[in-house]
C-alpha positions as CSV (number, residue, x, y, z in Angstrom):
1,X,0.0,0.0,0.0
2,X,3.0,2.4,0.6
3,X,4.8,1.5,-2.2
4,X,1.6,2.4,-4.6
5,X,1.1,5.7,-2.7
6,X,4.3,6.8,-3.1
7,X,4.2,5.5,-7.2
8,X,1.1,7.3,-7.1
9,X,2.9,10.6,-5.8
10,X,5.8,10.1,-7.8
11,X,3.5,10.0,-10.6
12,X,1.5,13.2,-10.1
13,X,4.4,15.0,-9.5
14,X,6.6,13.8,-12.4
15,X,3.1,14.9,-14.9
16,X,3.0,18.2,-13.6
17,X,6.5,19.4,-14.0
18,X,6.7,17.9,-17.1
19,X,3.6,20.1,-18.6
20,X,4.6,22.9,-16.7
21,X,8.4,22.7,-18.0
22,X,10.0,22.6,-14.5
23,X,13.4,22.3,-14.4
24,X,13.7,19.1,-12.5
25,X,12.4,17.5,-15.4
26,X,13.8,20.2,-18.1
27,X,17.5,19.7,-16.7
28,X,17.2,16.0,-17.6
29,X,15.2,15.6,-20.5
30,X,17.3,13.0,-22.7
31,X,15.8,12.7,-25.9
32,X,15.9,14.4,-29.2
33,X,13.4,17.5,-28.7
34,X,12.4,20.8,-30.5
35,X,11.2,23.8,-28.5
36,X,10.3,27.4,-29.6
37,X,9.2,30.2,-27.7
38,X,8.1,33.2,-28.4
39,X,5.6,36.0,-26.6
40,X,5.5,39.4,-25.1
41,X,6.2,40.9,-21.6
42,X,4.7,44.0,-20.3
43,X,5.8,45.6,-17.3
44,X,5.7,48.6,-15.2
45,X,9.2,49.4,-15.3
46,X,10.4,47.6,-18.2
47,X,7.4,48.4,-20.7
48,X,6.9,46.0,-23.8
49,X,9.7,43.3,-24.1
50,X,10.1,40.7,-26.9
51,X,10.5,36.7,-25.0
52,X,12.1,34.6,-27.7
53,X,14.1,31.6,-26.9
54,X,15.2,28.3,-29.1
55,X,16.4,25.3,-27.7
56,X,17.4,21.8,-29.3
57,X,18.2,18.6,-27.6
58,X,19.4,15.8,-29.9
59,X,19.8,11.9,-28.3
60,X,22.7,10.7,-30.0
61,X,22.2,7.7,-31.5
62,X,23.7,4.1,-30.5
63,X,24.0,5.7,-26.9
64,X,21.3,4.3,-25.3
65,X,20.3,7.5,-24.3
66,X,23.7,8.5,-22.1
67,X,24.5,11.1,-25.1
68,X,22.8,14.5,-25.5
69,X,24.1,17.6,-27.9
70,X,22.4,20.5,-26.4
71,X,21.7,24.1,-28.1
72,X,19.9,27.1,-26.7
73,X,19.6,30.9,-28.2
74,X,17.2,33.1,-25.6
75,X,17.6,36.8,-25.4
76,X,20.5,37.7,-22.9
77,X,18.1,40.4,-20.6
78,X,16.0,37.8,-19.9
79,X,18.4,35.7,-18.6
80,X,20.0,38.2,-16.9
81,X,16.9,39.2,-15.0
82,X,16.1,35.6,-14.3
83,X,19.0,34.7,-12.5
84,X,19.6,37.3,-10.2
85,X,19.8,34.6,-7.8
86,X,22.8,33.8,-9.5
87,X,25.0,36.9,-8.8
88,X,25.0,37.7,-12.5
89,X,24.1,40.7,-13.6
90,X,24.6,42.8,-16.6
91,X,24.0,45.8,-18.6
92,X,20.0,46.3,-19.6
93,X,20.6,45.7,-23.2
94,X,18.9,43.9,-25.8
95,X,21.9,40.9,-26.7
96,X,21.5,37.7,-27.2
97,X,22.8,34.2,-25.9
98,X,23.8,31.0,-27.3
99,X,25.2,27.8,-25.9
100,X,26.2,24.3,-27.2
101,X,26.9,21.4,-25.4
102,X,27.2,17.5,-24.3
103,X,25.6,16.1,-22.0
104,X,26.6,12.7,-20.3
105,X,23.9,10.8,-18.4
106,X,26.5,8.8,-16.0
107,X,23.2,6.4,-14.2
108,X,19.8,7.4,-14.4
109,X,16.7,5.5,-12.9
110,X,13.1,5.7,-11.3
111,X,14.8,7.4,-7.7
112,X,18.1,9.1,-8.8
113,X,20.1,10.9,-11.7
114,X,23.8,11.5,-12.4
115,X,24.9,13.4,-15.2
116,X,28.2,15.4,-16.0
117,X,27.8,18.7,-19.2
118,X,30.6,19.9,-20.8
119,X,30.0,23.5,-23.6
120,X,30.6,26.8,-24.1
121,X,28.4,30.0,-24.2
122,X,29.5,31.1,-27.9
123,X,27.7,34.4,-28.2
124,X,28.3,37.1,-27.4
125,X,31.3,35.9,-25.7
126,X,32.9,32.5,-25.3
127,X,32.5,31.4,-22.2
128,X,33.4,27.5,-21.5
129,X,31.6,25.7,-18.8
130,X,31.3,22.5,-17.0
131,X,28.3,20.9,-14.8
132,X,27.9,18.0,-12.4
133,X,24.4,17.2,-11.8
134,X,22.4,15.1,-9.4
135,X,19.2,14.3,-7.5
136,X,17.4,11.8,-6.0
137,X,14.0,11.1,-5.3
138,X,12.9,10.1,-2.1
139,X,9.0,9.3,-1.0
140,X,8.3,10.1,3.0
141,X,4.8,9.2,3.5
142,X,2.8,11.4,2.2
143,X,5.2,13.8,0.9
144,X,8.1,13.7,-2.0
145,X,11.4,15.1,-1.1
146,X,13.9,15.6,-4.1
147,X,17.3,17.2,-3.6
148,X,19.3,18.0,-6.1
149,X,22.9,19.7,-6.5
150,X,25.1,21.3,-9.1
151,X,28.7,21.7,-9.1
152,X,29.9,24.1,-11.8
153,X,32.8,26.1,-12.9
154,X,31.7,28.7,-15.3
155,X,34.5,31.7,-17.1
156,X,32.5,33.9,-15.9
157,X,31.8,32.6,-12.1
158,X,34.2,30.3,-11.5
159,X,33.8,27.3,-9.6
160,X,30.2,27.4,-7.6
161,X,27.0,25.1,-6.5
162,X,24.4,25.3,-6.1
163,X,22.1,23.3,-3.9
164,X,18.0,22.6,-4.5
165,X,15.7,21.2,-2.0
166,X,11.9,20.3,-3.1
167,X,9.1,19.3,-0.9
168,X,5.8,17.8,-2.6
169,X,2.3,17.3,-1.0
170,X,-0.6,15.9,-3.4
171,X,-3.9,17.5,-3.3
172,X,-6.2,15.4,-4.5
173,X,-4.8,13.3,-8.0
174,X,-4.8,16.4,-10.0
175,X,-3.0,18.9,-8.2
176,X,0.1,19.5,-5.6
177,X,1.7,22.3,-2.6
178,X,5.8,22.7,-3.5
179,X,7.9,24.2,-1.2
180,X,11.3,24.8,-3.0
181,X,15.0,26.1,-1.6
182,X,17.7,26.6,-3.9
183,X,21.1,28.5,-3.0
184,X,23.6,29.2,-5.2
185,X,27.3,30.0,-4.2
186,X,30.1,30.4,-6.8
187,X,33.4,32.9,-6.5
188,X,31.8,35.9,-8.0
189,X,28.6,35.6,-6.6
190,X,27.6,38.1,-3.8
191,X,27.7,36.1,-1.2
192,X,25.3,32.8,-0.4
193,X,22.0,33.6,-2.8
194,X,19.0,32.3,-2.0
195,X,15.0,31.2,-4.0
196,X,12.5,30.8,-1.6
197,X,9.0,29.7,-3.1
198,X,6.2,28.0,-2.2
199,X,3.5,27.6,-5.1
200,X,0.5,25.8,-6.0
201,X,0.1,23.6,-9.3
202,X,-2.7,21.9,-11.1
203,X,-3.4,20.2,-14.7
204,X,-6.5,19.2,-15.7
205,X,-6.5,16.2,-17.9
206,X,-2.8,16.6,-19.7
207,X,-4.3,19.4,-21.7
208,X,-4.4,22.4,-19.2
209,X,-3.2,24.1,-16.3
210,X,-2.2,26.9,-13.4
211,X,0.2,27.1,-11.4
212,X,0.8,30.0,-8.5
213,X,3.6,31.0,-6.6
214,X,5.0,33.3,-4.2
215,X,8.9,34.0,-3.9
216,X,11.8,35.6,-2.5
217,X,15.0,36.2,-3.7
218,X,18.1,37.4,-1.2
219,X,21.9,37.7,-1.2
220,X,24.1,37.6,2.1
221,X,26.7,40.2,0.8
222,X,27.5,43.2,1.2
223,X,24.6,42.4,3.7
224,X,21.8,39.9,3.8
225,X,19.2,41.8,1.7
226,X,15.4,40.2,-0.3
227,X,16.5,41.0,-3.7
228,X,12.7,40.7,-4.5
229,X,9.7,39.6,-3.3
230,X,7.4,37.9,-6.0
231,X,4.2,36.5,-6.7
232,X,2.8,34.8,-10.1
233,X,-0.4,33.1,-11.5
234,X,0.4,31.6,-14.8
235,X,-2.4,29.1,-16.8
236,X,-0.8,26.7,-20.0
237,X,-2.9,25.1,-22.2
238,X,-2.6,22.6,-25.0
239,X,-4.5,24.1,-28.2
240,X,-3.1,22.1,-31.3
241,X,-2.0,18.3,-31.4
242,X,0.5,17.1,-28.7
243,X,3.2,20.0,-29.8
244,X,1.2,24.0,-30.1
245,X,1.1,25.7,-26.5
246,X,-0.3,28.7,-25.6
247,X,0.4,30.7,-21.9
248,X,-0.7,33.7,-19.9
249,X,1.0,34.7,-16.9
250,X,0.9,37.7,-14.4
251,X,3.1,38.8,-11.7
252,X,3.6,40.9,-9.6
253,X,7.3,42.1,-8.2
254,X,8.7,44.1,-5.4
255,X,12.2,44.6,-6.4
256,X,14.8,46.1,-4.0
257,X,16.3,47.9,-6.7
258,X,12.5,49.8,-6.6
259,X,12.5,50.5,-2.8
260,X,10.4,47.6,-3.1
261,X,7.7,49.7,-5.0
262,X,5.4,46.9,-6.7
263,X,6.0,46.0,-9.9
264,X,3.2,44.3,-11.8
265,X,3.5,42.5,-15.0
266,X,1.7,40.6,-17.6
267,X,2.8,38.2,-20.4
268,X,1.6,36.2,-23.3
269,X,3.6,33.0,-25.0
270,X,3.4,30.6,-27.8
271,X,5.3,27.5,-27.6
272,X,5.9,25.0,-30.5
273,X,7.4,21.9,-28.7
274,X,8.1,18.8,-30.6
275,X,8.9,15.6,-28.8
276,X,5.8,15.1,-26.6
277,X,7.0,16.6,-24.3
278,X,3.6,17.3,-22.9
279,X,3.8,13.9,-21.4
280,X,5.9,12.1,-19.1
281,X,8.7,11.3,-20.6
282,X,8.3,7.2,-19.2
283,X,5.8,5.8,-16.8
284,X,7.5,4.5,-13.7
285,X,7.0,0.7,-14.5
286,X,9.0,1.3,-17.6
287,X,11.4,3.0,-16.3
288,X,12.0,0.6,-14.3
289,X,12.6,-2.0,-16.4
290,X,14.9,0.1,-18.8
291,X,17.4,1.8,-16.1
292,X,20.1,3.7,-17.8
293,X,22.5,2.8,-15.3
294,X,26.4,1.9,-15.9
């Protein structure tokens, strides 16, 4: 009876990040996949910003799925903005990045991952990089607790990790409470930084969804200081085939930059993803039986 409950948990939550795109399933996605993005973001302080991003992931083949080449192009401000919690920084201008790269899948199966990434931001600098990552999965009654940590050395950062701590609670079959830490510390970063969120998701019969969250972002140097205080409602919906997705998202932001003034937000995105990745990538039996493992 345990065992089923926590398949049955492992289950729900493995659906929902993998039609919301979350990066505990994104980071470890292993076969050959398209995705396209594009939208619009309107803010109070930023006005009307453009949201494009591109990113290919090809399974090698005769690898058994151990071998990924990986290629992403997003707009460099974005990033910028979105990993504050990074250290990182820049200029407000309108660049954009590009990275390659290989990904090795050292053992993979139904309760852990090990992979090792080895590439090079190419525009608009080179940058080289290199990534250990790992997680487990581990069912604790009726919760799901999945750590998972990143060593890194990055030309720009140096070496760093960074350190993320989920907590799952099903409501009902259709819907689950999150409670995520992550903490980031490299040699340029300012200090220990720090993602605080707790959110609510929910799909509705692999074709539609919401998701809610509320979220803090700090550093601890000069002095310990919130970055931001945020909170977000964004619905995704399935609207052609397996592959054409549509999303609608607001926010709204109390950046320290701002003297914590709100910021509110809105934006509207198109995704074409091919390689189903609307479902779960395996079911758990499958999985099971197929362990990419050394």
């Amino acid at each position: 009876m345990h065992g089923s409950a926590s398949a049955a948990l492992i289950d729900l939550s493995t659906r929902i990040d993998t039609f919301f795109v979350d990066p505990n399933i994104d980071e470890t996605f292993n076969r050959t996949r398209l995705r396209l993005r594009g939208g619009v973001d309107y803010s109070k302080s930023d006005g009307l910003s453009f949201l494009p991003r591109l990113s290919l992931n090809f399974d090698l083949p005769r690898t058994r799925r151990r071998f990924n080449l990986f290629f992403t192009r997003d707009q460099a401000e974005e990033e910028e903005k979105a990993s504050t919690i990074l250290g990182t920084g820049g200029e407000d201008e309108l660049k954009f990045n590009l990275r390659s790269g290989l990904r090795y899948i050292i053992s993979q199966s139904p309760s852990h991952n090990l992979q090792w990434s080895i590439g090079s931001k190419l525009v608009p600098e080179v940058e080289p990089f290199t990534e250990l990552r790992g997680n487990l999965i581990i069912p604790l009654d009726n919760w799901l607790f999945r750590p998972t940590q990143f060593l890194f050395w990055r030309e720009n950062e140096k070496f760093g990790e960074t350190t993320r701590l989920d907590f799952d609670y099903p409501v009902g079959k259709t819907a689950r409470v999150r409670w995520r830490f992550e903490g980031t510390f490299s040699q340029s970063s300012d200090g220990f930084n720090t993602l605080v969120e707790t959110s609510y998701a929910r799909q509705f019969k692999m074709q539609r969804g919401f998701q809610m969250a509320l979220r803090t972002q700090s550093r601890t140097r000069p002095d310990h200081d919130v970055v931001v205080y945020q909170a977000t409602i964004d619905w995704r919906q399935l609207i052609y085939q397996d592959w054409l997705f549509f999303e609608a998202g607001t926010r709204l932001s109390f950046p320290e930059d701002d003297d914590y003034m709100v910021d509110p937000a809105v934006s509207v995105v198109l995704e074409v993803n091919f390689g189903n990745f609307s479902r779960p990538q395996a079911s758990e039996r499958q999985r099971q039986a197929d362990p990419v493992a050394p």
